[in-house]
TITI-821003 format. One record per residue (C-alpha): x, y, z; residue number from 1; residue in three letters. Coordinates in steps of 0.2 Angstrom, whole numbers, padded with zeros to 4 digits. Example, Ala and Ser with C-alpha at 12.3 -4.5 7.8 and 13.67 -1.06 7.14 Angstrom:
<node X="0062" Y="-0022" Z="0039" num="1" residu="ALA"/>
<node X="0068" Y="-0005" Z="0036" num="2" residu="SER"/>
END
This chain:
<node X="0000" Y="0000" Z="0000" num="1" residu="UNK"/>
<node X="0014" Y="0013" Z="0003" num="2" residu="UNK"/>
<node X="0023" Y="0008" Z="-0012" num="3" residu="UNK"/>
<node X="0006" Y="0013" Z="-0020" num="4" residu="UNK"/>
<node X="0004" Y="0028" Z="-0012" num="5" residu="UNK"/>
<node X="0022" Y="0034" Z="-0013" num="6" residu="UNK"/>
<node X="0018" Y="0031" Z="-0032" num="7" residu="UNK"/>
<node X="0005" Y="0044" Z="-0034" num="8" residu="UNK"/>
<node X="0012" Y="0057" Z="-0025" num="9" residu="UNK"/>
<node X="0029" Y="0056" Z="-0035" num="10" residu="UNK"/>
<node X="0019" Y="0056" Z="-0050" num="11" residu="UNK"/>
<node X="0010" Y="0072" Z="-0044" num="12" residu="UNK"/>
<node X="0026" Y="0080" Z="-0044" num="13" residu="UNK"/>
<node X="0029" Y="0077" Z="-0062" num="14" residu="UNK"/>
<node X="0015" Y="0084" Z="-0068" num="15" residu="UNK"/>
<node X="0014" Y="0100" Z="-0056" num="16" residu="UNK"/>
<node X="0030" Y="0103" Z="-0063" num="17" residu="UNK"/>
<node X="0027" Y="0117" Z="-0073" num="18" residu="UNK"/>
<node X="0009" Y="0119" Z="-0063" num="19" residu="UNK"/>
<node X="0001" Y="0111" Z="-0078" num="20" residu="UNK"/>
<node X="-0005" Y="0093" Z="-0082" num="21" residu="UNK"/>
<node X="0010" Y="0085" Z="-0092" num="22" residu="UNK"/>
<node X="0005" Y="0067" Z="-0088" num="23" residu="UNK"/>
<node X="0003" Y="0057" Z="-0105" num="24" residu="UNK"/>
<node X="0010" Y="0072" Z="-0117" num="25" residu="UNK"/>
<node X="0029" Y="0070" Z="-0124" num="26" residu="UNK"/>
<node X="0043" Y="0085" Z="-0125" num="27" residu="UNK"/>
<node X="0047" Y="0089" Z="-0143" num="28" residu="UNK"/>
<node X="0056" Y="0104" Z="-0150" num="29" residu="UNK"/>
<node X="0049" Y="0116" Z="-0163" num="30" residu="UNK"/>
<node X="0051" Y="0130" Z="-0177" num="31" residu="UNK"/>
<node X="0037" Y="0142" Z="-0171" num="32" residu="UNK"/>
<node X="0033" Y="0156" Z="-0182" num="33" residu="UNK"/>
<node X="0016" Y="0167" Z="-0180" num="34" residu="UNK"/>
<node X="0001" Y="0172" Z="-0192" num="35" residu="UNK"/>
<node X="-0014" Y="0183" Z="-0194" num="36" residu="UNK"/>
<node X="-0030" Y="0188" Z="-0203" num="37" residu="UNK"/>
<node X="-0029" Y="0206" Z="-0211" num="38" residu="UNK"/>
<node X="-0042" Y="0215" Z="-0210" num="39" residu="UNK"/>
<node X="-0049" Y="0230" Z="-0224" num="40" residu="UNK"/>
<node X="-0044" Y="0248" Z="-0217" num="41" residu="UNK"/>
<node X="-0029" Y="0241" Z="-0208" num="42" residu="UNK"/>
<node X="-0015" Y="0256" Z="-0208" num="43" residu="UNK"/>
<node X="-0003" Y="0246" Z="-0218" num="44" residu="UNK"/>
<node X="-0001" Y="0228" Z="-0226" num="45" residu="UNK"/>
<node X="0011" Y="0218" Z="-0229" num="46" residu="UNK"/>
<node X="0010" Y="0216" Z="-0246" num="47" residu="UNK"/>
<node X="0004" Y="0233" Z="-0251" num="48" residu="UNK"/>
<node X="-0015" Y="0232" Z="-0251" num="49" residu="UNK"/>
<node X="-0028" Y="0220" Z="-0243" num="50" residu="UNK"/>
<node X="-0032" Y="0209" Z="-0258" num="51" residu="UNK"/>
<node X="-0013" Y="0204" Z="-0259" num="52" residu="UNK"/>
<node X="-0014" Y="0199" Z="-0242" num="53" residu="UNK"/>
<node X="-0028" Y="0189" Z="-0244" num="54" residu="UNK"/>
<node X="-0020" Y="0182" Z="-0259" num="55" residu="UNK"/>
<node X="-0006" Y="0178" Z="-0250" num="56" residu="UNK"/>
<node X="-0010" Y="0173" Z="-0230" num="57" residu="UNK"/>
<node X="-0031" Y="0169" Z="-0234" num="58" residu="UNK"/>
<node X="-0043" Y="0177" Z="-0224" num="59" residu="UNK"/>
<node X="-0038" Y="0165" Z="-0210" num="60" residu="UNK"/>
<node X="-0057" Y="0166" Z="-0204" num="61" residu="UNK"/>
<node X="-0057" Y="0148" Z="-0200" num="62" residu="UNK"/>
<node X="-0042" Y="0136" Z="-0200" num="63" residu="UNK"/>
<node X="-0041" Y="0118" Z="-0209" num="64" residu="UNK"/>
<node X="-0052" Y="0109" Z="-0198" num="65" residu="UNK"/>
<node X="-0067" Y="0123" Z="-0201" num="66" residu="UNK"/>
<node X="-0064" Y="0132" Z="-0186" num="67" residu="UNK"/>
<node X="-0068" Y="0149" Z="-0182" num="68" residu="UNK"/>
<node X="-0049" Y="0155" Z="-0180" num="69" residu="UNK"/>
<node X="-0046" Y="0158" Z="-0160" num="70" residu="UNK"/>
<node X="-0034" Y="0165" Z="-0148" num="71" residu="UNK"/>
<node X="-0020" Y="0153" Z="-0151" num="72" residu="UNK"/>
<node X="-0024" Y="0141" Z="-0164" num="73" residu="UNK"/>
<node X="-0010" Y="0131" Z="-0172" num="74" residu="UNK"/>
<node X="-0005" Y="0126" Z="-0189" num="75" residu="UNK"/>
<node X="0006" Y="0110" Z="-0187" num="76" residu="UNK"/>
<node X="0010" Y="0098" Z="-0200" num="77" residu="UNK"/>
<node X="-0005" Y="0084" Z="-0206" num="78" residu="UNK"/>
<node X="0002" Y="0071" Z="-0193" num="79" residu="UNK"/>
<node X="-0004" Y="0080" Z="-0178" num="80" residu="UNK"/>
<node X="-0022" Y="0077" Z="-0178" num="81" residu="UNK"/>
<node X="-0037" Y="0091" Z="-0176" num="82" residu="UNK"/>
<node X="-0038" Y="0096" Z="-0157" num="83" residu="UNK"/>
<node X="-0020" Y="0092" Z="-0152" num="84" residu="UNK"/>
<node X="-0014" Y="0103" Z="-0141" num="85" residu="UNK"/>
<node X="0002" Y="0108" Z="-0138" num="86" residu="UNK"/>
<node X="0011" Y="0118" Z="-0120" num="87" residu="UNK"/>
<node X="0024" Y="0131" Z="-0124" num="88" residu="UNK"/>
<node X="0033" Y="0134" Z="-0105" num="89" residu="UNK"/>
<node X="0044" Y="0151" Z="-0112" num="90" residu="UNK"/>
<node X="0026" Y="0158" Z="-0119" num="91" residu="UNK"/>
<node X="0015" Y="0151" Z="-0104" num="92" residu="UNK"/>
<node X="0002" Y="0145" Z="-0113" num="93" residu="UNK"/>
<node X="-0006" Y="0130" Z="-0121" num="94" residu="UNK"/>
<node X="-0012" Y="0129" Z="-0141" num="95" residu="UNK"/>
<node X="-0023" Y="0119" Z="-0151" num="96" residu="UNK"/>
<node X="-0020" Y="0111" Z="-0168" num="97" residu="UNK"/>
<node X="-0032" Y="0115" Z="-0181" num="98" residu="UNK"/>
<node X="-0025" Y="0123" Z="-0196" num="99" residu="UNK"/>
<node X="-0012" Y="0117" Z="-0208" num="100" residu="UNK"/>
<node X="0000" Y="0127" Z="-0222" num="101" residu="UNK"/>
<node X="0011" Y="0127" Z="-0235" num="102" residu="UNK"/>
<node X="0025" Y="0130" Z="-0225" num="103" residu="UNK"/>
<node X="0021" Y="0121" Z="-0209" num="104" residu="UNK"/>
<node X="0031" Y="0105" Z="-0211" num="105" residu="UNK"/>
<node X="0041" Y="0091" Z="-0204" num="106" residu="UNK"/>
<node X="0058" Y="0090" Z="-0199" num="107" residu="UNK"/>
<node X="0068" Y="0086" Z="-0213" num="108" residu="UNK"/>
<node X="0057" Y="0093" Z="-0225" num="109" residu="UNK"/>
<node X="0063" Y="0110" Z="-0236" num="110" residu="UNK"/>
<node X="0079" Y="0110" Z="-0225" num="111" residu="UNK"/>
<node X="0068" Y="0111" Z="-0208" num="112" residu="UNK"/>
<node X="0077" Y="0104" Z="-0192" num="113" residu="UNK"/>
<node X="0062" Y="0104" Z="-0183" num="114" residu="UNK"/>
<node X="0045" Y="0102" Z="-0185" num="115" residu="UNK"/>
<node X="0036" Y="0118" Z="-0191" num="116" residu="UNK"/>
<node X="0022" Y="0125" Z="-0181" num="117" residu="UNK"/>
<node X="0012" Y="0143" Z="-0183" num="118" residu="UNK"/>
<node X="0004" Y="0152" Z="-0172" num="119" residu="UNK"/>
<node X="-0012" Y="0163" Z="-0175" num="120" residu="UNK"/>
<node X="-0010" Y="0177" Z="-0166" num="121" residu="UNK"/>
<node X="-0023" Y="0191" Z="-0171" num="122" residu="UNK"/>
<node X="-0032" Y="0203" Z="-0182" num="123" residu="UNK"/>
<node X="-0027" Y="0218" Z="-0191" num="124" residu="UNK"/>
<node X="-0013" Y="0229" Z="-0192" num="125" residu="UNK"/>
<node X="-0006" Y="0227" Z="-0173" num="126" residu="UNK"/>
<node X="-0007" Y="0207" Z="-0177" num="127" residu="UNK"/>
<node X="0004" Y="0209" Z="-0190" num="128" residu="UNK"/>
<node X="0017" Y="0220" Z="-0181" num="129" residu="UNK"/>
<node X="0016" Y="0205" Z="-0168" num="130" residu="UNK"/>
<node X="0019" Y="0191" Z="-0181" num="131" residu="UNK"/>
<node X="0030" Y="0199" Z="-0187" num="132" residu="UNK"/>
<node X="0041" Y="0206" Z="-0171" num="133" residu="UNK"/>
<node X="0041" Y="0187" Z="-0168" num="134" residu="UNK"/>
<node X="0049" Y="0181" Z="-0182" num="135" residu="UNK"/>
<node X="0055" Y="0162" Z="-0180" num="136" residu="UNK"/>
<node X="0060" Y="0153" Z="-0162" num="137" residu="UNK"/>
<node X="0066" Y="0138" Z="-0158" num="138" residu="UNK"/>
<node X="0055" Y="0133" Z="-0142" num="139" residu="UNK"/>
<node X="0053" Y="0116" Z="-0132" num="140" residu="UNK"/>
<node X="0034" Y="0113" Z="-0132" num="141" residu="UNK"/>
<node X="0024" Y="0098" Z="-0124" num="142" residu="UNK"/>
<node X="0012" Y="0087" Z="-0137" num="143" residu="UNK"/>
<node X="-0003" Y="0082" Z="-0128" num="144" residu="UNK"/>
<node X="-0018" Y="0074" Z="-0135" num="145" residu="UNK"/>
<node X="-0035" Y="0080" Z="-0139" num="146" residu="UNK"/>
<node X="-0046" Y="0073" Z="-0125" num="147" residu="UNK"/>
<node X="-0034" Y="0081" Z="-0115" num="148" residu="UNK"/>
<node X="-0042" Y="0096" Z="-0103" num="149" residu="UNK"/>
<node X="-0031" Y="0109" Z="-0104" num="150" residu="UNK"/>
<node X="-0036" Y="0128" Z="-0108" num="151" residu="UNK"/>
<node X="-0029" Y="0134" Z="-0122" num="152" residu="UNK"/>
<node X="-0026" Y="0152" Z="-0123" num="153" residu="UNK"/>
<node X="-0010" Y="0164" Z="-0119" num="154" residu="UNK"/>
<node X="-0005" Y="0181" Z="-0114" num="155" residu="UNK"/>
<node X="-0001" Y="0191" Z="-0129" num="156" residu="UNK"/>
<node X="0010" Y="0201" Z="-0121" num="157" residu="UNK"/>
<node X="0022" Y="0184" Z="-0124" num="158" residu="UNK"/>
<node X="0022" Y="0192" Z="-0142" num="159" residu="UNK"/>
<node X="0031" Y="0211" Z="-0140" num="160" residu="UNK"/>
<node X="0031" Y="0220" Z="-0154" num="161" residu="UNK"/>
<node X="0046" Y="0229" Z="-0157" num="162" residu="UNK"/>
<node X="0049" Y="0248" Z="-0152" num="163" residu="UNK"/>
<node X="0059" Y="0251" Z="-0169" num="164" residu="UNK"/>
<node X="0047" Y="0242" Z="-0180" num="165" residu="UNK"/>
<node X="0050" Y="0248" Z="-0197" num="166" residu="UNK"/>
<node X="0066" Y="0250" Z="-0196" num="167" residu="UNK"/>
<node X="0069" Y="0232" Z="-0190" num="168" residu="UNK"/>
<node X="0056" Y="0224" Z="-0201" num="169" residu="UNK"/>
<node X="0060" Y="0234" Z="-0219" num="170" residu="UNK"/>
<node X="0074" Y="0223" Z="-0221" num="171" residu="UNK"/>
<node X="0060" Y="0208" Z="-0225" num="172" residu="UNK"/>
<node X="0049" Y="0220" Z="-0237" num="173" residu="UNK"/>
<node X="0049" Y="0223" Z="-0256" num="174" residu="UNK"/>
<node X="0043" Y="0242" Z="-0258" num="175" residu="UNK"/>
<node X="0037" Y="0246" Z="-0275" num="176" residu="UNK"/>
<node X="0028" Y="0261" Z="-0285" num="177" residu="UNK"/>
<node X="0008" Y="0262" Z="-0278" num="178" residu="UNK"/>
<node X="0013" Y="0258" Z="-0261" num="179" residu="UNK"/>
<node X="0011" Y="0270" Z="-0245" num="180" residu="UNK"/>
<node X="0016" Y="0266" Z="-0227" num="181" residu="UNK"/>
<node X="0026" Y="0268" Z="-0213" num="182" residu="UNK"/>
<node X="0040" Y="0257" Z="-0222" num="183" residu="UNK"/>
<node X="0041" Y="0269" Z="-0237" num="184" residu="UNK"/>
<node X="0045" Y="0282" Z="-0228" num="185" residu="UNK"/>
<node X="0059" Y="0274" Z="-0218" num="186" residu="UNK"/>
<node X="0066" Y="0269" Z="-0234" num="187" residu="UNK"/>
<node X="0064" Y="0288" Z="-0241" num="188" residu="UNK"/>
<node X="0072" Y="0293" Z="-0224" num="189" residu="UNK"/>
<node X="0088" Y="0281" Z="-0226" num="190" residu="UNK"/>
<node X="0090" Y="0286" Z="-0245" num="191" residu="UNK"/>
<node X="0089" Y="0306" Z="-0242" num="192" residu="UNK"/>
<node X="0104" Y="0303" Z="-0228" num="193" residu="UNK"/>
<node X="0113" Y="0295" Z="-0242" num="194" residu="UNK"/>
<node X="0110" Y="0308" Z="-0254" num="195" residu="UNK"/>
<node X="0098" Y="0299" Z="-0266" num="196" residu="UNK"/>
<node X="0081" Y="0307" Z="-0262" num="197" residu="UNK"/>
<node X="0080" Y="0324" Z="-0261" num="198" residu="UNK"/>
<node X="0064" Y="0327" Z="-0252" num="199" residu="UNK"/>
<node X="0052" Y="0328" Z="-0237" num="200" residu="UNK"/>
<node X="0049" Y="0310" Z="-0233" num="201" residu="UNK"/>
<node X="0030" Y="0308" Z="-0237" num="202" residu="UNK"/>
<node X="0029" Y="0287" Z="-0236" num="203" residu="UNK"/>
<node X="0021" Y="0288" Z="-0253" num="204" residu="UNK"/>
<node X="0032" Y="0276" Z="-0268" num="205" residu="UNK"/>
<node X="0030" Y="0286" Z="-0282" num="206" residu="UNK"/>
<node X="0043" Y="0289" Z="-0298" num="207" residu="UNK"/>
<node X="0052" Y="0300" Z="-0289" num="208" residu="UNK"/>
<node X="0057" Y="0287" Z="-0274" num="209" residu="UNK"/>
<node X="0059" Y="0274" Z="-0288" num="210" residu="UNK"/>
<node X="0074" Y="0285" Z="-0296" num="211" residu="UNK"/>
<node X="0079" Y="0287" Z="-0281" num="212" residu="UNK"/>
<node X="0083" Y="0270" Z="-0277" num="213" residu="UNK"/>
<node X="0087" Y="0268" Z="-0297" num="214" residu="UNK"/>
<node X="0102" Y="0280" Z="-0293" num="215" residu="UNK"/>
<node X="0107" Y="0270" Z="-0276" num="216" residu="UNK"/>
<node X="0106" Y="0253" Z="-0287" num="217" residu="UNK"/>
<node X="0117" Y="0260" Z="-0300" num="218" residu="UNK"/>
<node X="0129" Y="0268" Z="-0289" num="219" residu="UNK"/>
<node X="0132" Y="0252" Z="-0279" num="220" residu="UNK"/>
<node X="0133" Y="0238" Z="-0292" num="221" residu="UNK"/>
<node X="0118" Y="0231" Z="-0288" num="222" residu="UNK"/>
<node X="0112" Y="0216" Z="-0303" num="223" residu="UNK"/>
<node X="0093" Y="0217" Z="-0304" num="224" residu="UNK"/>
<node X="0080" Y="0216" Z="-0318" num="225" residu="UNK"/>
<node X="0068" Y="0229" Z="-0310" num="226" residu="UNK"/>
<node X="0078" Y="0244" Z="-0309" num="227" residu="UNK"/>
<node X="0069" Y="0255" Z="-0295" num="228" residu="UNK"/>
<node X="0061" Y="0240" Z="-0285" num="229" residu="UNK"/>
<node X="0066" Y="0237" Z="-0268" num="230" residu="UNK"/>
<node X="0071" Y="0219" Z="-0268" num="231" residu="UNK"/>
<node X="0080" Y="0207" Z="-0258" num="232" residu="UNK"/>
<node X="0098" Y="0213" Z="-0266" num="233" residu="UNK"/>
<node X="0095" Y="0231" Z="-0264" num="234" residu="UNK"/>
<node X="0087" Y="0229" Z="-0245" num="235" residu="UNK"/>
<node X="0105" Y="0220" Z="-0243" num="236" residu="UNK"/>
<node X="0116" Y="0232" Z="-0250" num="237" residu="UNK"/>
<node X="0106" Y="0247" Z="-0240" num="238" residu="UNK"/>
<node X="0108" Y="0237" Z="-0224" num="239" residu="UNK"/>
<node X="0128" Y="0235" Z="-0227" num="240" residu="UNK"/>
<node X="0133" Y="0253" Z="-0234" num="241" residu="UNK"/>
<node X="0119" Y="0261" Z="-0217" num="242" residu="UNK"/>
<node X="0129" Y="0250" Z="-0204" num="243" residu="UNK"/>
<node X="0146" Y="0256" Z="-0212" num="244" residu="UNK"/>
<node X="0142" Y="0273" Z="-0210" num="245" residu="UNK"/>
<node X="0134" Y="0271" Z="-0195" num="246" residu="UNK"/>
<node X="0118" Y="0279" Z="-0199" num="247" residu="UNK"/>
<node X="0108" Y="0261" Z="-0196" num="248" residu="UNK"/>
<node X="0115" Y="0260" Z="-0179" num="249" residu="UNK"/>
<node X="0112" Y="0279" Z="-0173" num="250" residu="UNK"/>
<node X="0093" Y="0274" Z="-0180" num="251" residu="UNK"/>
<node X="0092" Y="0258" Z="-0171" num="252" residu="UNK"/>
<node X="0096" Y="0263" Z="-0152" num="253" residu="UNK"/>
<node X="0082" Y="0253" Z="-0146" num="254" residu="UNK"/>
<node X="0084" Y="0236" Z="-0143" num="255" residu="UNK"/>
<node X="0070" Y="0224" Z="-0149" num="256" residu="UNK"/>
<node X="0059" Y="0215" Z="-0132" num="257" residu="UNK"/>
<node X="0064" Y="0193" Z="-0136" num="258" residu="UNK"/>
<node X="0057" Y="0180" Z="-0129" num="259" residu="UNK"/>
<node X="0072" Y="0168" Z="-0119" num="260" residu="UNK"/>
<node X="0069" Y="0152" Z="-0126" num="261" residu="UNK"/>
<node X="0074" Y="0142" Z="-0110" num="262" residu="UNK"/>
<node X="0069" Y="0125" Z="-0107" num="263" residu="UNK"/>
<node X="0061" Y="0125" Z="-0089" num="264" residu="UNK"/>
<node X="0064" Y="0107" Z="-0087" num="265" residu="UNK"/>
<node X="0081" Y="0105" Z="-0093" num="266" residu="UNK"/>
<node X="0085" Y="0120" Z="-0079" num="267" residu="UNK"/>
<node X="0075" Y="0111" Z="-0065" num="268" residu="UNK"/>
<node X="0085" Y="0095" Z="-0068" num="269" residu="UNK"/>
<node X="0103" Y="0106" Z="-0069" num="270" residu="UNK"/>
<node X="0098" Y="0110" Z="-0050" num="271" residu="UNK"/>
<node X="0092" Y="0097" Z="-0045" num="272" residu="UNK"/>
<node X="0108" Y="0087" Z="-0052" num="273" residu="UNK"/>
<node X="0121" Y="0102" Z="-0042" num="274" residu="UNK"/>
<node X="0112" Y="0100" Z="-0024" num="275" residu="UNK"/>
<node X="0112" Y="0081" Z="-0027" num="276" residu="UNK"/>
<node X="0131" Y="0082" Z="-0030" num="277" residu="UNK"/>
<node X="0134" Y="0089" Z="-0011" num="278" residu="UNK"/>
<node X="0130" Y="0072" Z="-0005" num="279" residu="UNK"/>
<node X="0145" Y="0062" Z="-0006" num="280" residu="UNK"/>
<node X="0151" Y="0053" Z="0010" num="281" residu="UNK"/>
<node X="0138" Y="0044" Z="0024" num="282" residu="UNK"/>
<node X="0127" Y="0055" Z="0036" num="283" residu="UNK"/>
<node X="0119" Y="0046" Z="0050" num="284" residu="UNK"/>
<node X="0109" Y="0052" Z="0067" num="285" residu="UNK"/>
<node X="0118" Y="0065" Z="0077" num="286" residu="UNK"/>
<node X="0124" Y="0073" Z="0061" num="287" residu="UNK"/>
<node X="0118" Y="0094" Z="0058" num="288" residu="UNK"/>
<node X="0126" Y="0100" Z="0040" num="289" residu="UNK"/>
<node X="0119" Y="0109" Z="0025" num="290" residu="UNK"/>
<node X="0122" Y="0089" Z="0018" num="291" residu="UNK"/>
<node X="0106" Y="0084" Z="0029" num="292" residu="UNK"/>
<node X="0097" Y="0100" Z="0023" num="293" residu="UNK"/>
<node X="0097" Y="0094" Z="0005" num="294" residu="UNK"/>
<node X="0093" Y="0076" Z="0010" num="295" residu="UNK"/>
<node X="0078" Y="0082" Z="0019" num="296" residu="UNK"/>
<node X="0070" Y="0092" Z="0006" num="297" residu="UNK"/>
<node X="0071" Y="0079" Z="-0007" num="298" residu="UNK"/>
<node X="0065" Y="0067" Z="0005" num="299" residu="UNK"/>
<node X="0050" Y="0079" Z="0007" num="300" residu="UNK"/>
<node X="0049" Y="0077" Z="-0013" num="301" residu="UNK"/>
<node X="0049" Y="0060" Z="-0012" num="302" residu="UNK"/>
<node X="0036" Y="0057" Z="0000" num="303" residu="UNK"/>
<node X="0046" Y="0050" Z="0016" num="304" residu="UNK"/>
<node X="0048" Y="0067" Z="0027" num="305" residu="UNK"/>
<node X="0035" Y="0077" Z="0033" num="306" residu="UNK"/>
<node X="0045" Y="0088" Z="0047" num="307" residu="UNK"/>
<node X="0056" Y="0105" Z="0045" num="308" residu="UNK"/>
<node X="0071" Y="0106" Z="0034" num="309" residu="UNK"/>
<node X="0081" Y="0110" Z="0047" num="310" residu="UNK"/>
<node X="0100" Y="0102" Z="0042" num="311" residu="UNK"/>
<node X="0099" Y="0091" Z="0060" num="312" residu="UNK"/>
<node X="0099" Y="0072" Z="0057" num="313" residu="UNK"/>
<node X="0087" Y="0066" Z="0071" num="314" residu="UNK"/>
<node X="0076" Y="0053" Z="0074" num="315" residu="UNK"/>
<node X="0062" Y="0058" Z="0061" num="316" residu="UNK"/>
<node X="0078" Y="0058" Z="0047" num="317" residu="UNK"/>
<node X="0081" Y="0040" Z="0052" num="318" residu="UNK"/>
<node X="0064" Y="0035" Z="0051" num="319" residu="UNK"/>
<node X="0063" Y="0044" Z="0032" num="320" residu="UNK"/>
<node X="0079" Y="0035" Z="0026" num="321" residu="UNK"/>
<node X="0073" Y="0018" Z="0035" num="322" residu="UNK"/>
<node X="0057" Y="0018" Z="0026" num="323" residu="UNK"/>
<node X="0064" Y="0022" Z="0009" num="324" residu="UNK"/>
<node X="0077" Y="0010" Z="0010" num="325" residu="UNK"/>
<node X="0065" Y="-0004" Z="0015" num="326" residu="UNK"/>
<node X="0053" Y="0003" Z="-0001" num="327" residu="UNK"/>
<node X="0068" Y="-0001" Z="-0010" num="328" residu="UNK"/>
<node X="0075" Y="-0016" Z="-0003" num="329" residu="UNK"/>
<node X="0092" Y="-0009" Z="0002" num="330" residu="UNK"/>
<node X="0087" Y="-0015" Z="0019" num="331" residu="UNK"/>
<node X="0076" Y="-0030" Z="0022" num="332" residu="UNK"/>
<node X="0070" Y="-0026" Z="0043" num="333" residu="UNK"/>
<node X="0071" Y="-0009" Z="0051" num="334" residu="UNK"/>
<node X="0081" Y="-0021" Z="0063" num="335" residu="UNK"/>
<node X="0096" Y="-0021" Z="0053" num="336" residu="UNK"/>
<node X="0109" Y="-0012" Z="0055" num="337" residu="UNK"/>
<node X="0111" Y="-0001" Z="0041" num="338" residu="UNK"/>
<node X="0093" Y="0007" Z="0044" num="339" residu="UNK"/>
<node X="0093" Y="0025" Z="0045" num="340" residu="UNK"/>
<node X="0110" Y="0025" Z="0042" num="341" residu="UNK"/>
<node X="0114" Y="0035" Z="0024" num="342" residu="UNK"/>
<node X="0129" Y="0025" Z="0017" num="343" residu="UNK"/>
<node X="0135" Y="0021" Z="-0001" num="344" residu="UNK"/>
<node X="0122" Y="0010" Z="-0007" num="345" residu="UNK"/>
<node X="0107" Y="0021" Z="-0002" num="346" residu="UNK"/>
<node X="0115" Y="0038" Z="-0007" num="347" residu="UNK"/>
<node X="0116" Y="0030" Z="-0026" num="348" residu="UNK"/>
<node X="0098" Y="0023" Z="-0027" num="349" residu="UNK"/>
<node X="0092" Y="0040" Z="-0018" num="350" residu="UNK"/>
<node X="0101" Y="0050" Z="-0031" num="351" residu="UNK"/>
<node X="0093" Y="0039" Z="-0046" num="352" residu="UNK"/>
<node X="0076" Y="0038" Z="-0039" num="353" residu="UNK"/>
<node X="0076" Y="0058" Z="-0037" num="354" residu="UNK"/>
<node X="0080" Y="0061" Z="-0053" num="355" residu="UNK"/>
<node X="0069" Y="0050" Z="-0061" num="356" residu="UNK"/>
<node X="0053" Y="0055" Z="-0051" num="357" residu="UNK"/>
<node X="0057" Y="0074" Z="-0051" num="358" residu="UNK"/>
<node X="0065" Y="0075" Z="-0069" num="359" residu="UNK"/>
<node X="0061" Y="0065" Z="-0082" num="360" residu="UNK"/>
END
């Protein structure tokens, strides 16, 4: 009966680890990127206008599996069923599979390392400024399955947009003649510094910026069929010749808000594994170090000692090794005389049993 009981409560600890209900889901790492629906009327798009958003992202008003898109919804690749939910510990929250995309595939598939999975995470303009301030992560996340009851939802301020954010973000657009926004205007603003435009920044792209960037693609070298667009090659070279003349740096003071992609687990077992490795000679009654302390408390984890953490090896430490060595036949009577006493044998199956029950 104790063995059963001291069963159950080590398993509690497992899933309380993270104060969430892991019991039954698996640890996988991931490539997560985010996504959202435009909207009309949004301040700025992406790819210009609303129509080439829609072209290029859908409407996103419901995912694969017909549902109405929601706070957190997932696209994993088709191996991950409709309704499968998946724990992210570095964004606190829980999400639930039920799109799919293009893009969102397996490990080993178009040079992916991990799995792909995106994240919806809005409408309108201030989602896409969230999308794409996240850009891509490499986060640990736990796959549960559907039946599972867990609430799916997340804090969005997990997702900061950043302080700069058309400064940091041109560098992934192509600006074009017909297009106005806040991007434009940055790009008018870095090309007047260099001498190429010769006006008032307006963030409209008219013929006037298009010779101006004409002029800078000429003057640099650059190889490209479409003299005047703002394309990969010429975002590049602009990025290279600001940040030698230090004009992208001034401009950039502000340091973009990241998420530190840490695996909680991985740090829980690092501490675990560093108090563990004080205890290294034998402790018996009478004894009062720091040594004790630590046996105490993960004795307490384990289920065995239910008195203060107080570093003094008395009678109620005796009983608490005694019983765990009789649970794990290192003893076979509380008669013999090794009970209570924490020697070699013990200390190795403590250490193991610890880690298994409060690690993996």
């Amino acid at each position: 009966m104790k063995k059963v009981l001291f069963g159950l409560m080590t398993l509690g600890l497992v899933w309380t680890s993270f104060g969430i209900d892991l019991r039954g889901c698996y640890k996988k790492v991931f490539k997560v990127s985010a996504y959202y629906s435009p909207v009309w009327g949004q301040k700025f798009y992406y790819k210009w206008s609303y129509w080439k958003e829609v072209k290029l992202n859908w409407k996103w008003i419901r995912g694969a599996s017909w549902k109405v898109v929601f706070n957190w919804m997932l696209a994993a690749p088709k191996s991950y069923k409709f309704g499968t939910k998946i724990y992210f510990p570095a964004l606190g929250g829980v999400g639930q599979v039920e799109d799919r995309g293009q893009a969102i595939v397996h490990a080993g598939e178009r040079w992916q390392s991990y799995d792909r999975i995106d994240i919806w995470v809005g409408k309108g303009d201030k989602a896409l400024m969230r999308a794409l301030s996240f850009g891509k992560k490499t986060l640990v996340g736990y796959v549960c399955p559907a039946n599972k009851p867990l609430k799916v939802g997340f804090d969005y301020s997990k997702f900061p947009v950043y302080p700069n954010f058309f400064e940091k973000t041109l560098w992934w657009v192509g600006l074009y003649v017909g297009r106005k926004d806040q991007w434009v205007k940055t790009l008018q603003t870095y090309l007047r510094e260099l001498g190429f435009f010769n006006y008032n920044p307006t963030g409209y792209f008219g013929n006037i910026t298009k010779l101006a960037v004409t002029r800078f693609q000429k003057a640099y070298w650059i190889q490209t069929k479409w003299w005047g667009y703002f394309g990969p090659e010429t975002r590049a070279k602009l990025k290279e010749i600001l940040k030698k003349k230090w004009i992208l740096k001034q401009k950039q003071v502000s340091k973009p808000v990241s998420i530190v992609v840490a695996d909680p687990q991985q740090q829980k077992k690092k501490q675990i594994e560093k108090e563990l490795s004080i205890l290294k000679r034998g402790l018996g009654k009478g004894y009062h170090t720091y040594e004790v302390k630590i046996l105490q408390k993960y004795l307490k984890h384990l289920g065995y000692y239910d008195w203060p953490v107080n570093g003094y090896y008395d009678e109620s430490t005796v009983k608490a090794v005694s019983n765990f060595q009789l649970d794990n036949e290192i003893i076979t009577s509380t008669d013999s005389f090794a009970a209570g006493w924490f020697g070699p044998k013990t200390r190795q199956v403590f250490k193991k049993l610890v880690m298994e029950k409060l690690v993996n």
